[in-house]
mmCIF file as gemmi writes it, N, C-alpha and C atoms, coordinates in Angstrom:
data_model
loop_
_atom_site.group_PDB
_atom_site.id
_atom_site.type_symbol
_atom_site.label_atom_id
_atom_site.label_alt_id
_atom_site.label_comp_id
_atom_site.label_asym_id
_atom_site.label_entity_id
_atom_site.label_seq_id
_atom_site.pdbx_PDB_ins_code
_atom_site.Cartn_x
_atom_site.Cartn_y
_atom_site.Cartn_z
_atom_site.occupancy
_atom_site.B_iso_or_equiv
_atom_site.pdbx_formal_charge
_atom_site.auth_seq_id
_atom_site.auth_asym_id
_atom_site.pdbx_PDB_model_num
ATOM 1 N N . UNK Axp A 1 ? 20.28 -15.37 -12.189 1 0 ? 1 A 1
ATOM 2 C CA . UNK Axp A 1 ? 18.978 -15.369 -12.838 1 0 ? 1 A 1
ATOM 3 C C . UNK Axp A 1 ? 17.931 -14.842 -11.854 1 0 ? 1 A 1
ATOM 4 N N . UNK Axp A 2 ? 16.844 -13.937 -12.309 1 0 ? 2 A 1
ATOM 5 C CA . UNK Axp A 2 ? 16.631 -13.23 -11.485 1 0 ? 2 A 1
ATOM 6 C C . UNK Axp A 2 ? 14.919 -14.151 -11.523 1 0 ? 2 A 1
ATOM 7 N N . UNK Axp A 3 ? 14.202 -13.912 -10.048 1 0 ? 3 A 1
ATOM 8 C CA . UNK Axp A 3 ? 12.916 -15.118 -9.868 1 0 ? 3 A 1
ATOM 9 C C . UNK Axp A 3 ? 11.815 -13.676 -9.119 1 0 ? 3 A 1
ATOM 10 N N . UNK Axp A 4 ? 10.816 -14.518 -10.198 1 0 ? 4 A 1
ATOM 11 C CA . UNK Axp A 4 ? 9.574 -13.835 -9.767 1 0 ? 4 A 1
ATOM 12 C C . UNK Axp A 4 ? 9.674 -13.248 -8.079 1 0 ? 4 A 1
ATOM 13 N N . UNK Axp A 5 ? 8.948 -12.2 -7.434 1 0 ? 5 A 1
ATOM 14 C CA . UNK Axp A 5 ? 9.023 -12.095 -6.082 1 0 ? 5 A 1
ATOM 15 C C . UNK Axp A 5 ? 10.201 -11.657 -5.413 1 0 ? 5 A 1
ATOM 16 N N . UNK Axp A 6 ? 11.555 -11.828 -6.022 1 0 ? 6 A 1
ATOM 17 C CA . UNK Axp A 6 ? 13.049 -11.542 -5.349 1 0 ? 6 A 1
ATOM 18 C C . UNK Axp A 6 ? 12.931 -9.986 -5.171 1 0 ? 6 A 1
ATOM 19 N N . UNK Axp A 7 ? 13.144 -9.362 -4.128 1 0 ? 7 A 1
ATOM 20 C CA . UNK Axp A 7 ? 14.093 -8.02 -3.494 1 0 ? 7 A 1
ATOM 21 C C . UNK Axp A 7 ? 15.443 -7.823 -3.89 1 0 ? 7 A 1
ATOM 22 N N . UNK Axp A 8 ? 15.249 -6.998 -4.497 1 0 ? 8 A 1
ATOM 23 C CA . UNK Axp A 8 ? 16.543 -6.2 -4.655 1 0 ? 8 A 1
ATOM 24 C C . UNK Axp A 8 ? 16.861 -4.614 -4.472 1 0 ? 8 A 1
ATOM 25 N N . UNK Axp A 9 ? 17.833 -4.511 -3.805 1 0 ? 9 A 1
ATOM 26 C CA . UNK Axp A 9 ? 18.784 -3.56 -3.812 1 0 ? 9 A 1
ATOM 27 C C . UNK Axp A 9 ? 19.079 -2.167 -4.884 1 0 ? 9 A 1
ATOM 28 N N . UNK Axp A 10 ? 18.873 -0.809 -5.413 1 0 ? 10 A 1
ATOM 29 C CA . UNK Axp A 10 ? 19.674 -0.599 -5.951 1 0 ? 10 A 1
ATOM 30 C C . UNK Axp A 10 ? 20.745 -0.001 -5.777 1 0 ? 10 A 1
ATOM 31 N N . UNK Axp A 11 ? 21.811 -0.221 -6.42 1 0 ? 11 A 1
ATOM 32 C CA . UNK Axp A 11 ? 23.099 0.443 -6.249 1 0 ? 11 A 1
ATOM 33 C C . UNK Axp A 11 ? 23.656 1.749 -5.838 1 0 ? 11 A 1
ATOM 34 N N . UNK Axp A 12 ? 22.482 2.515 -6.891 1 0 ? 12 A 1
ATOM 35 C CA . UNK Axp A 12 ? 22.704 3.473 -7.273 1 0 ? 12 A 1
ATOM 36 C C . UNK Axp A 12 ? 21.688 4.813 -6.451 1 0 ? 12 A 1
ATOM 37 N N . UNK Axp A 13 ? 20.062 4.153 -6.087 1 0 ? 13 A 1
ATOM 38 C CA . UNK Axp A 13 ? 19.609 4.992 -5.428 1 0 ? 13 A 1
ATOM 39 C C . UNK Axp A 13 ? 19.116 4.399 -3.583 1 0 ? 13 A 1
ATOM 40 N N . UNK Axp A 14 ? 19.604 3.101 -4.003 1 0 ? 14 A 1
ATOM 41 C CA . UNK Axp A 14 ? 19.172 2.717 -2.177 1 0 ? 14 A 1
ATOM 42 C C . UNK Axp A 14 ? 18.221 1.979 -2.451 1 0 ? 14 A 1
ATOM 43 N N . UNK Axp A 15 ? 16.833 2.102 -3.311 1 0 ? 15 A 1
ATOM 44 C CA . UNK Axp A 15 ? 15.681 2.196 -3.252 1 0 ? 15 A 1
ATOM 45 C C . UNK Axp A 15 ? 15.622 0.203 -3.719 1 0 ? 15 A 1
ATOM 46 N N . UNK Axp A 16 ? 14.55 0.223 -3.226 1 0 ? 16 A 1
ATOM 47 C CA . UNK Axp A 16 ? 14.446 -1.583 -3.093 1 0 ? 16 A 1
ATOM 48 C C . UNK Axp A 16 ? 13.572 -1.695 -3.605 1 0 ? 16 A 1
ATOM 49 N N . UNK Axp A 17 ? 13.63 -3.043 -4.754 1 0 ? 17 A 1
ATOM 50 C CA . UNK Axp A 17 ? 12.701 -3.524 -5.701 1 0 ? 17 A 1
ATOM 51 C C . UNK Axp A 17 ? 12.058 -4.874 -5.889 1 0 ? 17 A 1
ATOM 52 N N . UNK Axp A 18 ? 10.939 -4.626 -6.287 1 0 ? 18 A 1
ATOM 53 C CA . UNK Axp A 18 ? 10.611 -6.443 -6.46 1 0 ? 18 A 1
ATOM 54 C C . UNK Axp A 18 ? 10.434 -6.981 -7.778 1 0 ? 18 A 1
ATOM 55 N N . UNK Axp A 19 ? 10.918 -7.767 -7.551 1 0 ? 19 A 1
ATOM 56 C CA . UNK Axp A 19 ? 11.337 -8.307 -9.398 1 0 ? 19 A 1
ATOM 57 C C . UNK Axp A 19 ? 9.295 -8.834 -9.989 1 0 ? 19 A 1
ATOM 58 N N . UNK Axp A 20 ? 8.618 -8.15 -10.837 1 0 ? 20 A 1
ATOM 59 C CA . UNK Axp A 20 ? 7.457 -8.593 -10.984 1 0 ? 20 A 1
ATOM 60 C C . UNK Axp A 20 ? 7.159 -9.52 -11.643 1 0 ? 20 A 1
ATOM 61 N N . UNK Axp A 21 ? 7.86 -9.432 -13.114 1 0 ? 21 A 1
ATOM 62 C CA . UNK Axp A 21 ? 7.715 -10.015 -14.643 1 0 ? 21 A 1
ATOM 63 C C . UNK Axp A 21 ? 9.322 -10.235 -14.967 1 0 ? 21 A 1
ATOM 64 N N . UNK Axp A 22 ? 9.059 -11.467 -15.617 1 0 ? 22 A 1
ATOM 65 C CA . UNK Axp A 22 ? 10.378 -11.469 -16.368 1 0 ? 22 A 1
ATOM 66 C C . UNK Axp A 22 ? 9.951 -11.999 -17.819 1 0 ? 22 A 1
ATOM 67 N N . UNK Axp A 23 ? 10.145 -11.484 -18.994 1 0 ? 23 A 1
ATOM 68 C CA . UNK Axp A 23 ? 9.911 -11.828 -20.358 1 0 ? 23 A 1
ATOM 69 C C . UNK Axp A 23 ? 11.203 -11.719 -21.223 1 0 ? 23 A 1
ATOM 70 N N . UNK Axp A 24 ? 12.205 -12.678 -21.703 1 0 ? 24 A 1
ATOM 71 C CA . UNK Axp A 24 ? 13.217 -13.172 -22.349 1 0 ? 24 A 1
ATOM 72 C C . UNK Axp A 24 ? 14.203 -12.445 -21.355 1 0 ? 24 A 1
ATOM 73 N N . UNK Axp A 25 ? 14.687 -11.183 -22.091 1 0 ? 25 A 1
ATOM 74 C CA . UNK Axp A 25 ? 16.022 -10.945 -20.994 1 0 ? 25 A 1
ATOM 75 C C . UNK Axp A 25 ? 15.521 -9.773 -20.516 1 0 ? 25 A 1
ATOM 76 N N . UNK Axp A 26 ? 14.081 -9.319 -20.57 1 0 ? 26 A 1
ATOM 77 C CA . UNK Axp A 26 ? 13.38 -7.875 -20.006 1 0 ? 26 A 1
ATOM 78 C C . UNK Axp A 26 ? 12.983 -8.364 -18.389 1 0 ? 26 A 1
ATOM 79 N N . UNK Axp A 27 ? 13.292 -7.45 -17.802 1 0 ? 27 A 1
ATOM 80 C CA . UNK Axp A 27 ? 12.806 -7.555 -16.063 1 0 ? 27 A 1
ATOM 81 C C . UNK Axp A 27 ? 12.108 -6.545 -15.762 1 0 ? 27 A 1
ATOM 82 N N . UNK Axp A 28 ? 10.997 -6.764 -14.923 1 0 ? 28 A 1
ATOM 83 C CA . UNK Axp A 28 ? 10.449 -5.458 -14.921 1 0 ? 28 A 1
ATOM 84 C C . UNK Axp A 28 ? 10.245 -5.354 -13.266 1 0 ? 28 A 1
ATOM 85 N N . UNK Axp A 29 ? 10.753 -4.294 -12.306 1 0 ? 29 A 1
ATOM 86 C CA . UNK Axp A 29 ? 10.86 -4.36 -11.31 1 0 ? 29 A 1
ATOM 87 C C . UNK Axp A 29 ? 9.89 -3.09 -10.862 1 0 ? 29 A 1
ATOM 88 N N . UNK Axp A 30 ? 9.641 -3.188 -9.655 1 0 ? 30 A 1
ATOM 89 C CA . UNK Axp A 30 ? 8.753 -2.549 -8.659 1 0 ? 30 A 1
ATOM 90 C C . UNK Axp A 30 ? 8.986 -1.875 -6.89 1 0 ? 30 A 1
ATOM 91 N N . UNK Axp A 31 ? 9.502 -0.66 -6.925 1 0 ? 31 A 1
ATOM 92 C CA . UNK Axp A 31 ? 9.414 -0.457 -6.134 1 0 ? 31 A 1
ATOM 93 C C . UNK Axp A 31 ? 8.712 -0.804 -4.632 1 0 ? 31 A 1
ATOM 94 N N . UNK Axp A 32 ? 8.999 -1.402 -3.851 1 0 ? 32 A 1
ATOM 95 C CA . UNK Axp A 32 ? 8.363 -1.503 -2.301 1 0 ? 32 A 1
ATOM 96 C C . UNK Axp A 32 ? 6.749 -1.023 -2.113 1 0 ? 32 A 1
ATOM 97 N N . UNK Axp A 33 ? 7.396 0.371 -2.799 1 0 ? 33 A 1
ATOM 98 C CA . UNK Axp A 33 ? 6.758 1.8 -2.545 1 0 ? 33 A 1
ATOM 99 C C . UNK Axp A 33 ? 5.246 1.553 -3.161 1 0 ? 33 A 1
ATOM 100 N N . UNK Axp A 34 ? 5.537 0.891 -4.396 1 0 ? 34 A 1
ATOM 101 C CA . UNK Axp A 34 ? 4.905 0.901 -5.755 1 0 ? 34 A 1
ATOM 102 C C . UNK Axp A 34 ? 4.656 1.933 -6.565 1 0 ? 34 A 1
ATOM 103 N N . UNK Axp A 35 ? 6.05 3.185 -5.887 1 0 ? 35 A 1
ATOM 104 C CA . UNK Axp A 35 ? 5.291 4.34 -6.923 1 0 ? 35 A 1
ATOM 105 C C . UNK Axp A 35 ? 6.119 4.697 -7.774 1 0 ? 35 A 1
ATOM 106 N N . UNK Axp A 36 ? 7.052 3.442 -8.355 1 0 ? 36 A 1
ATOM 107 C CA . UNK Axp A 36 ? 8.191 3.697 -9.404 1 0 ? 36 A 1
ATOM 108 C C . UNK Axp A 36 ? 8.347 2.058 -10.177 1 0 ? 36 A 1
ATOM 109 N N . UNK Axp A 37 ? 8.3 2.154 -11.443 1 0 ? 37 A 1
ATOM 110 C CA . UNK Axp A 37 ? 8.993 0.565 -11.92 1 0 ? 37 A 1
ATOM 111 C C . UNK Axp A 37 ? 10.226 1.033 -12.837 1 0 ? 37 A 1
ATOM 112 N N . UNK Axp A 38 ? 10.985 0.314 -12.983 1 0 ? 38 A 1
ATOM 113 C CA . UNK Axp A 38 ? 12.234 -0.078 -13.751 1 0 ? 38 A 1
ATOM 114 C C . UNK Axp A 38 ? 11.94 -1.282 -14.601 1 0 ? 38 A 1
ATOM 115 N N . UNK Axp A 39 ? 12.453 -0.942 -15.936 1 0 ? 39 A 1
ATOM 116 C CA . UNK Axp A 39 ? 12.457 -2.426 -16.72 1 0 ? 39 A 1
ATOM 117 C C . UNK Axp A 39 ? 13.591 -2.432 -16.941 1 0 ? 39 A 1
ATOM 118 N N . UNK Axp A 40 ? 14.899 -3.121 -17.252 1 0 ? 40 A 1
ATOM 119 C CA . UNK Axp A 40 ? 15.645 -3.409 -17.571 1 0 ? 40 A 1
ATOM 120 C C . UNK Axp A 40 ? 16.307 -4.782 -17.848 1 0 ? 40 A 1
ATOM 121 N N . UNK Axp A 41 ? 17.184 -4.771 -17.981 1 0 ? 41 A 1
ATOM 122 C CA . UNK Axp A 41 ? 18.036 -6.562 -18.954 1 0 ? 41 A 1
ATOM 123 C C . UNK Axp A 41 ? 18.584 -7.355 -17.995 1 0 ? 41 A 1
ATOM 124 N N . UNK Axp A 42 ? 18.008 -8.526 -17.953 1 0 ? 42 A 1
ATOM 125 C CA . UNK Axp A 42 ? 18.556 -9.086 -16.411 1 0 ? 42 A 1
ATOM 126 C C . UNK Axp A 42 ? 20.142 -9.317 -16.387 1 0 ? 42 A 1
ATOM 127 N N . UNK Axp A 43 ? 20.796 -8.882 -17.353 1 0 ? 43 A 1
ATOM 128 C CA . UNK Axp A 43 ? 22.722 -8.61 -17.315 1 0 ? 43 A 1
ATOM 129 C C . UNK Axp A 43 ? 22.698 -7.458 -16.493 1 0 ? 43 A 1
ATOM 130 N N . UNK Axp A 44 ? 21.594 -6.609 -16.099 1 0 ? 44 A 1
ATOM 131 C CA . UNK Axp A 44 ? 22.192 -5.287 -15.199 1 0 ? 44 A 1
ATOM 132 C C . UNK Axp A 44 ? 21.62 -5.632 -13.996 1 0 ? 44 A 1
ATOM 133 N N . UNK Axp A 45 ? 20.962 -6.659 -13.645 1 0 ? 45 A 1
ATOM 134 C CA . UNK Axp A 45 ? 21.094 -6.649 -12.249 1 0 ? 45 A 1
ATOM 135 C C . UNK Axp A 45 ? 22.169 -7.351 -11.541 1 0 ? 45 A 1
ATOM 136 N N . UNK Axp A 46 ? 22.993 -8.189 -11.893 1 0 ? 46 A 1
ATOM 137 C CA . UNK Axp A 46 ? 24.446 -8.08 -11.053 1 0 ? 46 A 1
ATOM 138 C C . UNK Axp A 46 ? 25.07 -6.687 -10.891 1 0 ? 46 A 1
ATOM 139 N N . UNK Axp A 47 ? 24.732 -5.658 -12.256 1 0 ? 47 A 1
ATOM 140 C CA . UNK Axp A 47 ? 25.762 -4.27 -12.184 1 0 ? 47 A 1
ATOM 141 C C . UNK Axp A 47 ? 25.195 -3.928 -11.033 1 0 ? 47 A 1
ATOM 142 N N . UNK Axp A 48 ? 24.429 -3.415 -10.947 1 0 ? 48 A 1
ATOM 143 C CA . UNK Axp A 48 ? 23.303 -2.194 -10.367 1 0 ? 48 A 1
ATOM 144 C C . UNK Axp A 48 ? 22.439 -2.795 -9.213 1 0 ? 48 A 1
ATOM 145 N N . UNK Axp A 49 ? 22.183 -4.068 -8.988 1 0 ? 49 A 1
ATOM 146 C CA . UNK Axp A 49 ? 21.587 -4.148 -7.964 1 0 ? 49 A 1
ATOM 147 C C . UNK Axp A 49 ? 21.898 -5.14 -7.02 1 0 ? 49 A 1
ATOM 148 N N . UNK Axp A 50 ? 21.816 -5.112 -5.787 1 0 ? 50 A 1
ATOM 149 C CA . UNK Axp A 50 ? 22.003 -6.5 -4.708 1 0 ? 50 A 1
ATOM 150 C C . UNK Axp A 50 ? 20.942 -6.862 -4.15 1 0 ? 50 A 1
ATOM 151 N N . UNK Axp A 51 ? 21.164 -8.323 -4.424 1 0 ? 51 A 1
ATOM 152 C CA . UNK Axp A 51 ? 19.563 -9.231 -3.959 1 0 ? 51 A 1
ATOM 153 C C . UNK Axp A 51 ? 19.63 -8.765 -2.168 1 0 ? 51 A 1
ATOM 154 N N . UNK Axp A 52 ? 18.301 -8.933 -1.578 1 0 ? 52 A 1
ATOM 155 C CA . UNK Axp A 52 ? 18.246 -9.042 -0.511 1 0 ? 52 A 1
ATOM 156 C C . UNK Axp A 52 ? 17.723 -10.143 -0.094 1 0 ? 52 A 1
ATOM 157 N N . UNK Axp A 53 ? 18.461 -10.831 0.689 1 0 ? 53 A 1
ATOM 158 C CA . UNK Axp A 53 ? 18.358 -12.565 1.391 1 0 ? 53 A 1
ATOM 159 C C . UNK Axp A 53 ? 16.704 -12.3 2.105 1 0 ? 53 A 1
ATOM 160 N N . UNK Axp A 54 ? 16.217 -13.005 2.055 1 0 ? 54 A 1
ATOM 161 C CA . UNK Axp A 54 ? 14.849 -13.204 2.593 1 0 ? 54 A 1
ATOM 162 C C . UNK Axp A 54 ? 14.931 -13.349 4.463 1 0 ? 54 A 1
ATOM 163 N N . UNK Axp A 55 ? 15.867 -13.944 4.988 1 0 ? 55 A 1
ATOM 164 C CA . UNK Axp A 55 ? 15.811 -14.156 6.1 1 0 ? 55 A 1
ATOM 165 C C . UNK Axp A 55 ? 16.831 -12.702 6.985 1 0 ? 55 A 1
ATOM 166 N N . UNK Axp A 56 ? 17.195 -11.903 6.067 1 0 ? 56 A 1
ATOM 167 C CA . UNK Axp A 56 ? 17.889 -10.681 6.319 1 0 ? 56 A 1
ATOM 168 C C . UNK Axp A 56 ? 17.4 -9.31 6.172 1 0 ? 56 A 1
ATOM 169 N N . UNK Axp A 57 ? 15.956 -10.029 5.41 1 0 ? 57 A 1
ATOM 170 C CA . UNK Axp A 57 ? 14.8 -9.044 5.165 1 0 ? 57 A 1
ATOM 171 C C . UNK Axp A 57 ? 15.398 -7.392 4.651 1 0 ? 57 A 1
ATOM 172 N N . UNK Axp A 58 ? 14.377 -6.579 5.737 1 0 ? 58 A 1
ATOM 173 C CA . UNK Axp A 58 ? 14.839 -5.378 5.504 1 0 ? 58 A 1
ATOM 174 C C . UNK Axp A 58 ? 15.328 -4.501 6.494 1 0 ? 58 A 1
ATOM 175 N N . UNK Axp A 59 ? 15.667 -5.379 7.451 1 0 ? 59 A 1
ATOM 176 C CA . UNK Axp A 59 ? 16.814 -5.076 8.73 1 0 ? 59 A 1
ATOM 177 C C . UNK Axp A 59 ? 17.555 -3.847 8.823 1 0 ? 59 A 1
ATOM 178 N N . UNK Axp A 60 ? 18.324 -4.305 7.876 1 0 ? 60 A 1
ATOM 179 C CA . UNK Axp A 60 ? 19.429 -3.332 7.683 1 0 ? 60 A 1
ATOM 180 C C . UNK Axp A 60 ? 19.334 -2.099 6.313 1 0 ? 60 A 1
ATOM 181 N N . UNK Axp A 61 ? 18.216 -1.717 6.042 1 0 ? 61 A 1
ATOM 182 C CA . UNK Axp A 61 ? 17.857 -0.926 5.099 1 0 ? 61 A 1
ATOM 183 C C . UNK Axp A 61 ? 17.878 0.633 5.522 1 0 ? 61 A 1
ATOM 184 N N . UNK Axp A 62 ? 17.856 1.789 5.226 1 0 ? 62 A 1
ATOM 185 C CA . UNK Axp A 62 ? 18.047 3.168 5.712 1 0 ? 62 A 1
ATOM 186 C C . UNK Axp A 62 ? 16.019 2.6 5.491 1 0 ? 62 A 1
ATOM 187 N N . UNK Axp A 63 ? 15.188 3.277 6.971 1 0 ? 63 A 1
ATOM 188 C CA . UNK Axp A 63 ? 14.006 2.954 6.675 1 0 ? 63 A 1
ATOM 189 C C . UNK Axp A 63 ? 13.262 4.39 6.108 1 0 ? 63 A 1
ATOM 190 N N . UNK Axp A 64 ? 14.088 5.298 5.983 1 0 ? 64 A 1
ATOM 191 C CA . UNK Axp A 64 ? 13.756 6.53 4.942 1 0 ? 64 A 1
ATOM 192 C C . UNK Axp A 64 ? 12.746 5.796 3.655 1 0 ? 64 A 1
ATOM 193 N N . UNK Axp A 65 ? 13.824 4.917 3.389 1 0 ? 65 A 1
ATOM 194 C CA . UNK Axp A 65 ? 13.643 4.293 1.73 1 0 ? 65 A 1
ATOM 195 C C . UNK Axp A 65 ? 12.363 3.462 1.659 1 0 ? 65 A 1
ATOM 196 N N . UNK Axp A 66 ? 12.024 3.137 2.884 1 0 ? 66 A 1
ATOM 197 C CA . UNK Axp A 66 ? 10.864 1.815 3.299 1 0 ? 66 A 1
ATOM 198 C C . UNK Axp A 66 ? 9.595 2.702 3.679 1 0 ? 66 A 1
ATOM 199 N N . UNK Axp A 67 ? 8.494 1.866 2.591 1 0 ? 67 A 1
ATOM 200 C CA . UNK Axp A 67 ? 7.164 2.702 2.271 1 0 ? 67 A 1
ATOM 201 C C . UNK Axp A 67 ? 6.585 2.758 4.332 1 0 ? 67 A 1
């Protein structure tokens, strides 16, 4: 279940998101960057994305991807 504020991962482009809104099973996420959002069904963030642990920050991120 995905919580206001959580980092995530995506799978597919690298690019790291912050979970903003959540309304029934709609998520609406936010780039780092802030210059991209994603909405999607919180069943696709196990597919497509990996949480990032708070105390593991953004350590280990390619910092290309990091605003």
């Amino acid at each position: 279940m995905a919580m206001l504020g959580e980092k995530l991962k995506s799978s597919l482009t690298g690019l790291v998101y912050e979970v903003k809104l959540i309304k029934g099973i709609s998520v609406l996420l936010e780039s780092i960057d802030r210059r991209s959002q994603v909405l999607t069904e919180e069943e696709n963030l196990d597919i497509f994305y990996e949480k990032i642990e708070e105390n593991n920050s953004l350590k280990n991120l390619n910092p290309l991807l990091l605003p």
